[in-house]
N, C-alpha and C positions, 0 to 999 in steps of 0.2 A: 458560539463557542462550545468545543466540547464541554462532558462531563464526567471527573472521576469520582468513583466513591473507595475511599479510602478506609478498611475494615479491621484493627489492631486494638488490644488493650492499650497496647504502648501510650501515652500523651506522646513524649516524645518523638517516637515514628509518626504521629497524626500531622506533629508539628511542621517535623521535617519535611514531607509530603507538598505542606500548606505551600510551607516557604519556596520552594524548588518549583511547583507548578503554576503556583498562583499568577502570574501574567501571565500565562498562558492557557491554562483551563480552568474552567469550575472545579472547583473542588470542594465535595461532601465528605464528612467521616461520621463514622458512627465507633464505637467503643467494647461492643459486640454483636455477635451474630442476629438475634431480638432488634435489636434499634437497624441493624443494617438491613432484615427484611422490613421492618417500617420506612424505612428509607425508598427503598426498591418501589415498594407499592406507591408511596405517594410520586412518585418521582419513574413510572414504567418506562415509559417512552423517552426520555432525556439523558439518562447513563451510558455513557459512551465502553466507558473501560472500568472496571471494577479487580481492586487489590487486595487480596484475604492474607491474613494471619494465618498459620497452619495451628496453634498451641493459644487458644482463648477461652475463658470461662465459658460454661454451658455448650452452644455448640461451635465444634471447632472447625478450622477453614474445610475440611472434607465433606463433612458434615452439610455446611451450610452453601456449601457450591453446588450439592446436589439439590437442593432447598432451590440454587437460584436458577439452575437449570431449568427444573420444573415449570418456572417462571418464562425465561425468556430463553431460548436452546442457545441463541447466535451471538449472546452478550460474551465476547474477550473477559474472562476470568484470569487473572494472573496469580499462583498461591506465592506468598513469601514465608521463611522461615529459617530460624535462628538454628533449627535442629539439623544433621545429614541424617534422613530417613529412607532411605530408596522405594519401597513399602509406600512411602507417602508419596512420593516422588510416582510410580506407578500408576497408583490410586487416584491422586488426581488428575493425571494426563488423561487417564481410560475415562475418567467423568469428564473430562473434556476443557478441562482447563488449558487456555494457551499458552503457560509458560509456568516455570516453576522458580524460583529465585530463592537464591541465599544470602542472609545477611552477613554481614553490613553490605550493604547495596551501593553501587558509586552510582551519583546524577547522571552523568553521561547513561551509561545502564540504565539505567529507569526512563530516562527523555528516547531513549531508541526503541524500547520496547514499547513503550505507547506508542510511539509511530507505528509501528510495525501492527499494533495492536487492532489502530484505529481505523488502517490501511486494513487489515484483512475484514474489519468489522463491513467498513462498504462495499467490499465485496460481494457479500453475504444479505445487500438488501435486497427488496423487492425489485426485480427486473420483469416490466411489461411494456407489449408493444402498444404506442398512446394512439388512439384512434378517436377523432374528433367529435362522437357521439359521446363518449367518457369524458372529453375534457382535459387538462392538464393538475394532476398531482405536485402539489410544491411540498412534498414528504419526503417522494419515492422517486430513486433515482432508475430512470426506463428507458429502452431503446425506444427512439423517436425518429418517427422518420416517415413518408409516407411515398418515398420512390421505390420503383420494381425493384431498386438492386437489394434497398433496405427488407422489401419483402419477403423476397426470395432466401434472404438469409433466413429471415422469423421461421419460413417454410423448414429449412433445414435445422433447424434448433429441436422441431416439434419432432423429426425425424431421427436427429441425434439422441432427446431426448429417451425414448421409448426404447431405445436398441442397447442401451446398457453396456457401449463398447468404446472403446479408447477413441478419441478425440483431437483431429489438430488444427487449432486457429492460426487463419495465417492472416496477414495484413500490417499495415505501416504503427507504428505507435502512435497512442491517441485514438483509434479507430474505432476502439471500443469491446477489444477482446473481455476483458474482465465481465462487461455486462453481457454477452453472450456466455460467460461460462458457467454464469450464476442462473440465466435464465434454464438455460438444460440442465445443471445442476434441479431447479426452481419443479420443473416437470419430470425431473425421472422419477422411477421408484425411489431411488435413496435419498429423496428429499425429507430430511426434517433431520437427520443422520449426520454424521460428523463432515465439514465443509473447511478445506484450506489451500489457502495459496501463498508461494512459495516462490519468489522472484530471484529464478537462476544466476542471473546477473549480478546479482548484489549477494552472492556470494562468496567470499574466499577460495580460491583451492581448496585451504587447508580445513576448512572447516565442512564443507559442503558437504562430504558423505556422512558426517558426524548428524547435518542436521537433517538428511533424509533417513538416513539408517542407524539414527541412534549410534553408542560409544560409551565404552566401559571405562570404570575408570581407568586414569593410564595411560589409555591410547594413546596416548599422544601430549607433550610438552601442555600444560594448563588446561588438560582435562582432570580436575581433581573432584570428579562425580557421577555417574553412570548417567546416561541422557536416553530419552527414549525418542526416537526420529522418527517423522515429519507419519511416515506410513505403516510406523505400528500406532501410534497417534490416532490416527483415521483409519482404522481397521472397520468395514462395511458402510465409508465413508466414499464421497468424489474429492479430490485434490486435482489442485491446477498448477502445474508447472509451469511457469511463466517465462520468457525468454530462456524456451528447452535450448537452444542454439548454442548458450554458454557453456553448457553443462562441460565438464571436463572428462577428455576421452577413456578414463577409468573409470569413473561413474557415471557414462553413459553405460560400462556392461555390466554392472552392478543393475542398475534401472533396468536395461533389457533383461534382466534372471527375473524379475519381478513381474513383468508383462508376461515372459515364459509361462510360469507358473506360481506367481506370489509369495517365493522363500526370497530370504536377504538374511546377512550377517551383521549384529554391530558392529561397527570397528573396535579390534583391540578383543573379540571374539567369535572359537566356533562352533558357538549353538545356533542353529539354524530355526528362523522365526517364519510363520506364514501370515500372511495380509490378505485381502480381501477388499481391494480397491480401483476405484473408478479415474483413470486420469484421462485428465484434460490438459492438454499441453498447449501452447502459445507462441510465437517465433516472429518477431519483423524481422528473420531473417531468410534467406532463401533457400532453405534445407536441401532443396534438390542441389545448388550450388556447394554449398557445403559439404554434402556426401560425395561431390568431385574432387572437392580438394582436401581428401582427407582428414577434414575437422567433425564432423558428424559420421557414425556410424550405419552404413545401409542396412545394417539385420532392424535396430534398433528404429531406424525412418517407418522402415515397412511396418513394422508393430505398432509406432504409433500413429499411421495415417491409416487408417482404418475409415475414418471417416473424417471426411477433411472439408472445411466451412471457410469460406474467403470472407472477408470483410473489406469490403471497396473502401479507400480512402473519401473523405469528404469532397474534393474536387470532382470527383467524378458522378456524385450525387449531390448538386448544387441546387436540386429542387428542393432539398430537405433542413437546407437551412435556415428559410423563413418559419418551420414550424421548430425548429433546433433552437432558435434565438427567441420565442415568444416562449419556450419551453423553460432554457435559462434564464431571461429575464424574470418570468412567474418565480421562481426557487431564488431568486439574486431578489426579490420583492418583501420575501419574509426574511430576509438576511439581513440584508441591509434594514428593515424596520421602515420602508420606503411605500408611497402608493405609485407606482410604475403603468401608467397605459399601459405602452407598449413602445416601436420602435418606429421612428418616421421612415420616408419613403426611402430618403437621402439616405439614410443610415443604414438602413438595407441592401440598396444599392451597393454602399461602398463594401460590406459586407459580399456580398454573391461575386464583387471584385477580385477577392483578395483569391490565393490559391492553394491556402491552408496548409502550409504543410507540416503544422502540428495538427492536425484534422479536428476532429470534436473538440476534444479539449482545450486544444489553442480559441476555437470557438467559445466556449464556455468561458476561457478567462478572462477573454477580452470583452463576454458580455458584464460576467461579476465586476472586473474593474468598472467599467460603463455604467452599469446602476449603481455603484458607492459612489463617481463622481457625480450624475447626474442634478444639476439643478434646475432640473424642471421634470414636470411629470411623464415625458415624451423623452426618450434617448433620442438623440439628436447625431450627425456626422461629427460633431465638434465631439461628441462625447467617446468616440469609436478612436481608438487609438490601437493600432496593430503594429507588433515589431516587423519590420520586412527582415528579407534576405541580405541588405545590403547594411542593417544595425550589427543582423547577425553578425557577418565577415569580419563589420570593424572590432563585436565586440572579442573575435577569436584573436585577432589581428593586437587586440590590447592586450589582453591576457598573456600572447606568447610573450609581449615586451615586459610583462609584468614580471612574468615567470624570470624572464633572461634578468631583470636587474634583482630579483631576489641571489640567482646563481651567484651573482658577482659579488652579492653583499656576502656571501656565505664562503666561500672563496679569499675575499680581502683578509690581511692583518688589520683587525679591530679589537680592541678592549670587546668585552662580552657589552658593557651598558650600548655603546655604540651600535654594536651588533646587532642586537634586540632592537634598537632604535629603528633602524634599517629596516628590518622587516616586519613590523608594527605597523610601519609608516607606508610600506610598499603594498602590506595586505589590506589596511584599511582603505588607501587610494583607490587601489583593483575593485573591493568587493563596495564603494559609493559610486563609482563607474558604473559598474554591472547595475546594480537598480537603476540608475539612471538612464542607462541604456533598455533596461526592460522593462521600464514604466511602473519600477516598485515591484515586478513581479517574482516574488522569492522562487518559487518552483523552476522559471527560465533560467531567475540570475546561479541557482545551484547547480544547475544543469551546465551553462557553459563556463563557471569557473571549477567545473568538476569538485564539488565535495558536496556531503550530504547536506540538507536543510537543516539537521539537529548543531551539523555545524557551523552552518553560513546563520543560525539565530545566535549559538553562542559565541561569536566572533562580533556580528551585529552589538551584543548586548556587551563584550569587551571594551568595543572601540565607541560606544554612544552613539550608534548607527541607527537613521531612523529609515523606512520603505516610503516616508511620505513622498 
């Protein structure tokens, strides 16, 4: 389970905090900045995401962010505060804080930003390739793999590394772009230097240039704050642009002025800002297609394929998942609290079977699931439960029916209790379907009922939904 340390004079923010996360993460506070560096130290390696006060007795959240910088560079710092200081607001993004919040804060708000939080923190871990003299790490999350294709990449990471120049991963999702961009992040010179990724796709339109290129206040309908974006943020930092493919065609030439020559504009103004950054960009999609059909920009292609690193799906390196699944299961061993051999033959088997087309990580979840049900100290075939292609279709095939009888209830002459009935009754159905269909697995089941995880937990936790 993660862990947050919560840093405020307030009791009542402490409280609040407790009550909002506690079934869901550890949760420490401390009262001020002194007890939250003793906190830190007893506690180095276990803190996931850390929340400061900006305005506390002795030292205050600027203060002691750079306190915990010192400490750990890649710990997610988020400041909170009651005051609009833009000054502070600056100050702490340039010490490298990943977010800055104003109070009163809504749960929704706080629950998305720890995700996002805790999502860019794994990023950011150690990436090494495991080679069977070292052993396997149940710490460190690493590219694993002992086939030419997996090698040949490691080759080009070492080469992208050192050249200090734009970057584009390509490959299926799952494959493992993230740990390649951390690893050349890991070996170039601007390692130890400010690190972020920034998932194209889950962004808005409307917000998307706001969160690369910062926005004054103004800009725009419920900007009431000047914001500092993604790459004055990381200025002599690497950033990873993750599904660059989304990106929307006026802020792809916004992004190309930036590879140009490193000036950008906030939105809502025109002072003109320069950066000093390393991107690494990401795509499962086929860029070269895209710049045929006019969704992706060719000046902007060229600039960022400079140096371009494929990542083969897991099918096609089916040697590497015997060492992939003793990898997972080792990391699913201290998870679970489990003593785990390893995995029989049969299990294997059905494994080297399957044709992945969630590649690694459809791999990894089907091992995690496999060691929490395991009752015996060997995974076994009984224990290997995989969603095919044909769970898949029916589970699309529910959902469109799902969708159609919400229309109709929203549609009908109903009294409002009725109404609300209907679609209570229609969204809990759909979303005990979907786990059931994907074997409790929340990450699939969000995926194919299209909405986030912060909401298929809050919805789960509405309707008394359990993932067993």
């Amino acid at each position: 389970m993660n862990t947050l340390l919560i840093v405020d004079d307030e009791k009542s923010v402490r409280y609040s905090f407790k009550r909002i996360f506690e079934n869901y993460y550890n949760v420490i506070t401390a009262e001020d900045g002194k007890v939250a560096l003793r906190v830190l130290d007893d506690n180095i390696n276990n803190i996931d995401v850390i929340f400061l006060d900006v305005r506390m007795p002795g030292l205050n959240g600027i203060e002691l962010l750079k306190k915990i910088k010192e400490k750990i560079k890649n710990i997610p710092v988020i400041i909170m505060t009651a005051f609009t200081d833009t000054n502070a607001a600056i100050e702490a993004m340039k010490e490298g804080a990943f977010d800055y919040l104003l109070k009163p804060l809504r749960n929704e708000q706080l629950r998305e930003v720890v995700e996002k939080a805790i999502s860019s923190s794994r990023l950011t871990q150690e990436a090494i390739l495991y080679s069977e003299e070292e052993g396997l790490s149940k710490n460190v999350e690493m590219i694993v793999g002992k086939s030419q294709a997996i090698l040949d990449v490691c080759k080009m990471i070492g080469q992208a590394a050192v050249a200090d120049v734009p970057v584009l991963l390509s490959g299926e999702s799952g494959v493992g772009k993230e740990l390649v961009t951390r690893a050349i992040y890991n070996y170039s010179k601007r390692k130890g230097r400010h690190f972020m990724a920034v998932n194209c796709a889950a962004l808005p339109d409307g917000i998307v240039e706001s969160e690369l290129f910062g926005s004054e206040k103004g800009a725009f309908t419920g900007a009431e704050r000047m914001r500092i974006g993604r790459f004055e943020q990381c200025d002599n930092g690497t950033i990873l642009l993750d599904e660059i493919g989304d990106l929307p065609l006026t802020t792809q030439a916004k992004l190309l002025r930036v590879l140009q020559d490193g000036s950008f504009e906030r939105l809502g103004s025109n002072k003109t800002f320069k950066t000093d950054v390393r991107i690494i960009s990401a795509s499962n999609k086929d860029l070269h297609d895209e710049v045929r059909h006019g969704r992706f920009r060719k000046d902007l292609f060229h600039r960022l394929n400079v140096f371009t690193i494929h990542i083969p799906p897991l099918r096609e390196r089916k040697e590497d998942i015997h060492v992939l699944s003793e990898y997972f299961v080792s990391r699913a061993e201290k998870e679970t609290e489990k003593h785990i051999k390893g995995i029989s033959p049969e299990a294997l088997k059905l494994l080297m079977s399957h044709n992945w087309p969630g590649n690694v990580r459809e791999l990894e979840n089907v091992l995690r699931r496999a060691a929490a049900t395991a009752n015996a100290d060997i995974i076994g075939s009984g224990d290997i439960h995989i969603t095919t292609e044909h769970d898949i279709d029916e589970m699309y095939e529910l959902a469109g029916l799902m969708r159609s009888i919400m229309d109709r209830a929203i549609t009908a002459e109903t009294t409002d209790g009725i109404f609300h009935c209907v679609i209570s009754s229609a969204e809990k159905i759909l979303i005990e379907e979907a786990l059931r269909r994907t074997k409790g697995n929340r990450f699939q089941t969000s995926e194919l009922l299209g909405i986030s995880r912060v909401t298929l937990r809050k919805k789960m936790r509405d309707y008394n939904i359990s993932s067993g």
